[in-house]
VONU-738459 format. One line per 4 residues: number of its first residue (from 1); their letters; for each residue z, y, x of N, C-alpha, C. Coordinates in steps of 0.1 Angstrom, whole numbers, plus 5000, padded with zeros to 4 digits. Atoms other than C-alpha are relative to their C-alpha. Layout:
NUM) A) Z/Y/X/Z/Y/X/Z/Y/X | ...
//
This chain:
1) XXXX) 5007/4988/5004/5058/4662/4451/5008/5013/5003 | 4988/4991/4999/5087/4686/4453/4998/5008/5015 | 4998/4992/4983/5086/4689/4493/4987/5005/5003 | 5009/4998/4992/5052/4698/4489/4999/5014/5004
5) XXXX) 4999/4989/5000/5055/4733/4485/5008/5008/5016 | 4992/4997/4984/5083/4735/4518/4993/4999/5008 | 5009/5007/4982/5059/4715/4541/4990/5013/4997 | 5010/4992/4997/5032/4744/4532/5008/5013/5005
9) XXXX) 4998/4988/4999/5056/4771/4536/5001/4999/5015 | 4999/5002/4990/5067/4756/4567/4992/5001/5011 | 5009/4996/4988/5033/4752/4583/4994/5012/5001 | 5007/4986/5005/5021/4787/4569/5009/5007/5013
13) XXXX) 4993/4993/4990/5054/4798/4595/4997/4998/5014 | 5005/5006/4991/5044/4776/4619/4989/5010/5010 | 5016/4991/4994/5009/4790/4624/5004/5014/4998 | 5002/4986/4995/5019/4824/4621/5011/5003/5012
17) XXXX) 4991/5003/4990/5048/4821/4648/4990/4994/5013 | 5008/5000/4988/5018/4805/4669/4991/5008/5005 | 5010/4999/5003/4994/4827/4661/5004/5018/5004 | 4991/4992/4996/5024/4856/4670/4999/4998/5017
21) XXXX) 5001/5004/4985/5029/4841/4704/4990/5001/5007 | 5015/5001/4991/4991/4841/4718/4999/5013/4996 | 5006/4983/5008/4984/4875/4704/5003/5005/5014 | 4995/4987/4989/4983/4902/4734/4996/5016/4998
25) XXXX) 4996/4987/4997/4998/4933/4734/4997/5010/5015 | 5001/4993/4990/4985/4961/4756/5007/5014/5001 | 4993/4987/4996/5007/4991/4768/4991/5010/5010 | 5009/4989/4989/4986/5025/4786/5011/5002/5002
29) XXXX) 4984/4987/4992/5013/5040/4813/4990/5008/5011 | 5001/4994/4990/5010/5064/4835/4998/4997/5013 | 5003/5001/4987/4997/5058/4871/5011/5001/5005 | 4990/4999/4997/5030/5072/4881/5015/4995/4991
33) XXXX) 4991/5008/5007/5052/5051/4857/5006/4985/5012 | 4996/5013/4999/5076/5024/4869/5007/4994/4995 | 5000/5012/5005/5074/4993/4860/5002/4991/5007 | 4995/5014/4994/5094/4962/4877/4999/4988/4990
37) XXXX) 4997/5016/5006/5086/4927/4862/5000/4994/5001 | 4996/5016/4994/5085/4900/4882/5011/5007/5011 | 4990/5000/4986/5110/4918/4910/4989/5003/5014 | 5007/5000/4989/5084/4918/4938/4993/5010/5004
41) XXXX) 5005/4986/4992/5065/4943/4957/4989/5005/4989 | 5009/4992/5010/5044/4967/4935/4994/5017/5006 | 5004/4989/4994/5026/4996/4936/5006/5013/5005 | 4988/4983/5001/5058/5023/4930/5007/4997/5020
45) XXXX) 4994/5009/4986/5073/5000/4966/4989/5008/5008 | 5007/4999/4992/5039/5012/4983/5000/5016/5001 | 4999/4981/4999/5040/5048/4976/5011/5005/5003 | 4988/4993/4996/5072/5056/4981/5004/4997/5014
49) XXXX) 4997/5004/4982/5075/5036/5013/4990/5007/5011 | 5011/4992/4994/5045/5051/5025/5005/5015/5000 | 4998/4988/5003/5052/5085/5015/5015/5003/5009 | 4990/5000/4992/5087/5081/5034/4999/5002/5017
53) XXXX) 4999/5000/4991/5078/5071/5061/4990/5009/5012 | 5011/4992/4990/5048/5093/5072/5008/5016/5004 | 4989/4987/5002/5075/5124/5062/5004/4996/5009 | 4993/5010/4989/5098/5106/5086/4992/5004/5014
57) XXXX) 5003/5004/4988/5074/5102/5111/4996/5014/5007 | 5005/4987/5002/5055/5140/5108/5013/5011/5007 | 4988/4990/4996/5094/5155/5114/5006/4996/5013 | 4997/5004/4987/5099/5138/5150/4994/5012/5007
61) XXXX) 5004/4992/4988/5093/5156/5182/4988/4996/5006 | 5012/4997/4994/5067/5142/5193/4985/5008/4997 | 5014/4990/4999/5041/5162/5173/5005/5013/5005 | 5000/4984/4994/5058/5195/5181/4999/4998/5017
65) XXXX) 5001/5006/4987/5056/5180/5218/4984/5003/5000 | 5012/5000/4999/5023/5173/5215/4990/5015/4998 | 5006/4985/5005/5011/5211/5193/5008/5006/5017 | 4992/4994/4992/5032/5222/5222/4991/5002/5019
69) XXXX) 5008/5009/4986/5011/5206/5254/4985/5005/4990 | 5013/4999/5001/4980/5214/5236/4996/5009/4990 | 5005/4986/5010/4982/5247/5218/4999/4998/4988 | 4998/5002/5013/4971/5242/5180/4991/4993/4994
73) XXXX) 5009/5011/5007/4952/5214/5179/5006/4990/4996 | 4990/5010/5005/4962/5186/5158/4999/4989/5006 | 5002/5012/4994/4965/5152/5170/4993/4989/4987 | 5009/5011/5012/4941/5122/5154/5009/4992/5000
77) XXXX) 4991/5012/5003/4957/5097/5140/4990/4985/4998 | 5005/5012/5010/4941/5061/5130/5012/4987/4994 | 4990/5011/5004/4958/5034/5112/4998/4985/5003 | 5007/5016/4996/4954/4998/5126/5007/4990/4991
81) XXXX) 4999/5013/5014/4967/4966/5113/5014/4996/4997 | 4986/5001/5011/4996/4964/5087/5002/4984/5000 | 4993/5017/5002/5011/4925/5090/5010/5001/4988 | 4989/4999/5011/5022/4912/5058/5005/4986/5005
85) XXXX) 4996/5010/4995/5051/4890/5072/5011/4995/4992 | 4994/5002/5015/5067/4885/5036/4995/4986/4996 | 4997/5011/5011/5074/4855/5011/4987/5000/4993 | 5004/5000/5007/5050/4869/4989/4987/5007/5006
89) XXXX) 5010/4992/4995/5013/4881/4987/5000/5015/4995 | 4995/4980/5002/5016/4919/4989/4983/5005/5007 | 5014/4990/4997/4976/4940/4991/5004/5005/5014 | 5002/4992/4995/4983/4954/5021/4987/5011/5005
93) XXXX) 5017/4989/5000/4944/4973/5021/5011/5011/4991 | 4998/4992/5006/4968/4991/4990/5012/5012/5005 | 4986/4992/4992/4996/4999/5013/4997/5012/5013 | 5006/4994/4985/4974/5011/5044/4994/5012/4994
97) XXXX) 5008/4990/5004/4953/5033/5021/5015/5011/4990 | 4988/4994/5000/4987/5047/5008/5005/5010/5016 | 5000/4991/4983/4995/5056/5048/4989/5012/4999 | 5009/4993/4995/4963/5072/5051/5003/5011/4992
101) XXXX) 5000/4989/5009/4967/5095/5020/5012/5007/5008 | 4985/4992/4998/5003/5109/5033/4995/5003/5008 | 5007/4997/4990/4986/5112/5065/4993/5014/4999 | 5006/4993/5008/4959/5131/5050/5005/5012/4998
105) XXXX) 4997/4992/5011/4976/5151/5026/5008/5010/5012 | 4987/4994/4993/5003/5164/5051/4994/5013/5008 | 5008/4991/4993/4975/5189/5069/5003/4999/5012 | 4995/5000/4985/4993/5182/5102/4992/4990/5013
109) XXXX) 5003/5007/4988/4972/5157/5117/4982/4997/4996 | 5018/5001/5006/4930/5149/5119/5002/4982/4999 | 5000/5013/4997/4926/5113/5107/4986/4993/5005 | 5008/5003/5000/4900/5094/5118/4995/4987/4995
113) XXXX) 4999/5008/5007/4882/5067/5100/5002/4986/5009 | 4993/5013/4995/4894/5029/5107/4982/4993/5005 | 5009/5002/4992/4870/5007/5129/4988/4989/4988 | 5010/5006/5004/4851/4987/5100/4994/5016/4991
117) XXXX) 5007/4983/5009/4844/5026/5082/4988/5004/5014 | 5010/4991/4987/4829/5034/5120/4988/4992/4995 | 5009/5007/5000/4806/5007/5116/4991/5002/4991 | 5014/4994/5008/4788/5018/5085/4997/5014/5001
121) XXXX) 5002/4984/4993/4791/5054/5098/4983/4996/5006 | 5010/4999/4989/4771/5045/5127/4985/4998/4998 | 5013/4999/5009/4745/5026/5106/4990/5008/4998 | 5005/4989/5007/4740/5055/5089/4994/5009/5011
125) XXXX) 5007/4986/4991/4734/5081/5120/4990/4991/5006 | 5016/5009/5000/4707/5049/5132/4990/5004/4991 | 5009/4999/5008/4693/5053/5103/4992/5015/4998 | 5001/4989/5003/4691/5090/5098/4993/5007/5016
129) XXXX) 5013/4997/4987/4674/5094/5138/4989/4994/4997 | 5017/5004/5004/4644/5075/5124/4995/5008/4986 | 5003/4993/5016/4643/5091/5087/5003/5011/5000 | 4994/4986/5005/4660/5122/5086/4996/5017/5004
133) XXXX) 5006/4989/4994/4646/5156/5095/5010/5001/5008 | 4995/4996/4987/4655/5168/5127/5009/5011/5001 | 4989/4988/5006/4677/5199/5113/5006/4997/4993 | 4986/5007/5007/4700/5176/5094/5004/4984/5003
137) XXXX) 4994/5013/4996/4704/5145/5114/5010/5006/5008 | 4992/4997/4995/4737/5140/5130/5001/4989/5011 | 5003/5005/4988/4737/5129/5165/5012/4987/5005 | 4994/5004/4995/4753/5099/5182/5011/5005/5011
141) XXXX) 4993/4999/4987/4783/5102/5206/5008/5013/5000 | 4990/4984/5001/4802/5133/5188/5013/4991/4991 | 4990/5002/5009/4825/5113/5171/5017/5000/5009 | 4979/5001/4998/4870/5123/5173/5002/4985/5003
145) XXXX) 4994/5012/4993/4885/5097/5192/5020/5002/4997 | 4986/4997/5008/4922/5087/5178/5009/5001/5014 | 4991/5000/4990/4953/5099/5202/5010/4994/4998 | 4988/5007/5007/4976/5078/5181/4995/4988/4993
149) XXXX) 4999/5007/5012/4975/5045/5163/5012/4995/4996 | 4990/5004/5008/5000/5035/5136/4997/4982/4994 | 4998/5012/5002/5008/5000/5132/5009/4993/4994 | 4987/5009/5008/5033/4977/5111/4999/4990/4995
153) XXXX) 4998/5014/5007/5044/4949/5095/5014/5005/4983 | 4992/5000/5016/5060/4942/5057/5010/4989/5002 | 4994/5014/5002/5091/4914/5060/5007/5000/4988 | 4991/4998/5010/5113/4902/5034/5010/4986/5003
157) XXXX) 4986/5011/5004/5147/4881/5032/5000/5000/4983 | 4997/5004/5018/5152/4865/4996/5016/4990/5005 | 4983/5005/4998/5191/4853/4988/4998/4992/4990 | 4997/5004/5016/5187/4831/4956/5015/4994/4994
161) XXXX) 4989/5005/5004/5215/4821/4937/4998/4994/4984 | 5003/5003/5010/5207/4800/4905/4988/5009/4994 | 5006/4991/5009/5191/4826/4878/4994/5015/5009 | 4998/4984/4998/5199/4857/4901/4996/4999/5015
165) XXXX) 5007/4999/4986/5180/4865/4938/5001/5013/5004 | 5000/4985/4992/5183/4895/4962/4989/4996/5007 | 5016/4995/4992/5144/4906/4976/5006/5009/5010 | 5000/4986/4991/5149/4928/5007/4987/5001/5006
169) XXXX) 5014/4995/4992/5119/4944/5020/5002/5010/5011 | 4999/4990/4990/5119/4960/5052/4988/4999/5007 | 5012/4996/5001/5090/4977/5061/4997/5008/5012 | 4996/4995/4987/5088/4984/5099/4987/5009/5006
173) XXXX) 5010/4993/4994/5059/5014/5114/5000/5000/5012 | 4997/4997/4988/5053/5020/5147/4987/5014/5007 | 5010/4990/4995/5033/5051/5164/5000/4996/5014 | 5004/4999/4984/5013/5046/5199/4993/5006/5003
177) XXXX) 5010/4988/4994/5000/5071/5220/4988/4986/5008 | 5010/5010/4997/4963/5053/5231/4999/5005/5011 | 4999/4998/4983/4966/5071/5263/5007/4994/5009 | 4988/5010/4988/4995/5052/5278/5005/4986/4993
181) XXXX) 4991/5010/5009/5005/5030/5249/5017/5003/4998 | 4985/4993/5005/5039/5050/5247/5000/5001/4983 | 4995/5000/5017/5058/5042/5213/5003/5015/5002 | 4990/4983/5003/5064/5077/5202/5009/5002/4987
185) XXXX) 4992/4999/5011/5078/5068/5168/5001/4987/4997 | 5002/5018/5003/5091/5037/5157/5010/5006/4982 | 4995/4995/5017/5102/5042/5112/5001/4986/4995 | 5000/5007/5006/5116/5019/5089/5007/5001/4991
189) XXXX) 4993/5001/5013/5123/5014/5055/5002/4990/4996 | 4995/5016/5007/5144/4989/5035/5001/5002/4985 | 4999/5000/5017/5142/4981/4995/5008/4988/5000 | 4994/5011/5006/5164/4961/4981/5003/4998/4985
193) XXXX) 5001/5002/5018/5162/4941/4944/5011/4989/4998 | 4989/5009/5009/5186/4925/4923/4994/4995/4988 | 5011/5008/5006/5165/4900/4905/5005/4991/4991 | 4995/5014/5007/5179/4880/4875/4993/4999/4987
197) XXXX) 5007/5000/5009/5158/4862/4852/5005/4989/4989 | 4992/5005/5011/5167/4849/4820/4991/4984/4993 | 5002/5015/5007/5166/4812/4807/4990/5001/4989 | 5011/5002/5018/5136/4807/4778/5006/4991/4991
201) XX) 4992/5011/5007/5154/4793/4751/4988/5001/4985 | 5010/4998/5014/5136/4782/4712/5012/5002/4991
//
């Protein structure tokens, strides 16, 4: 009779210790907060590598070559296909739409949209020669043609060592002119993580 009182306190701790454990906690951060917790590629990795490398690419000779040869028009750009040739699964759709913003944002170049965007475009100007009054349809066969596409790949080397691993990510761009296929810029960035995770002990 004595232990009855322990064994209730006991499971009373029990169940609240399990009942602790399952519970979830939610944190609101900032869009621009970072946050590392498994070590692997994340969103802060995509924006900054992006943001790097279009800076990078923008400060080469070949656009003042190009504004130079062609007065003060800007050159199109499009973005073709980002290879993710990594360990791990990495969005690249979040990495490519990252490029395009810096792109974008930079005022220095016209982008034009990527080849499955053309395709509901087009739709659209089909549709809009059968439906659309004739003083606000927009006509086939005027669409910017890109003088550049940007292409890349994501790799990674992992080093493990017990508990503790080195991530490297190098993150290779490449610019080609569509008129000759001349590389005009070739960019690359490297991250590197120091990854050690800790034993679960009771």
């Amino acid at each position: 009779m004595s232990h009855r009182p322990s064994l209730r306190i006991g499971l009373a701790l029990l169940a609240l210790v399990t009942v602790t454990a399952c519970s979830t906690q939610v944190e609101r951060l900032q869009a621009t907060d970072v946050k590392d917790l498994s070590g692997g590629w994340n969103d802060t990795d995509s924006r900054l590598v992006s943001e790097e490398m279009i800076r990078d690419s923008l400060s080469r000779p070949w656009l003042q070559e190009w504004g130079a040869a062609r007065g003060s028009k800007r050159p199109a750009l499009i973005v073709g296909e980002v290879r993710n040739l990594s360990h791990e699964h990495i969005n690249v759709n979040t990495f490519t739409l990252d490029v395009e913003r810096a792109l974008i944002n930079s005022g220095k170049i016209d982008f034009v949209a990527t080849k499955d965007e053309r395709k509901g475009i087009r739709e659209e100007r089909k549709d809009q020669d059968i439906n659309a009054r004739e003083d606000t349809r927009n006509a086939m066969g005027r669409e910017l043609g890109a003088d550049f596409m940007m292409t890349g790949t994501i790799n990674t080397i992992v080093d493990p060592n017990g508990d503790t691993q080195v991530l490297f990510y190098q993150v290779n761009m490449t610019l080609i002119s569509l008129v000759d296929n001349r590389k005009v810029w070739v960019g690359q960035k490297e991250i590197k993580k120091l990854v050690t995770r800790s034993k679960l002990r009771f």
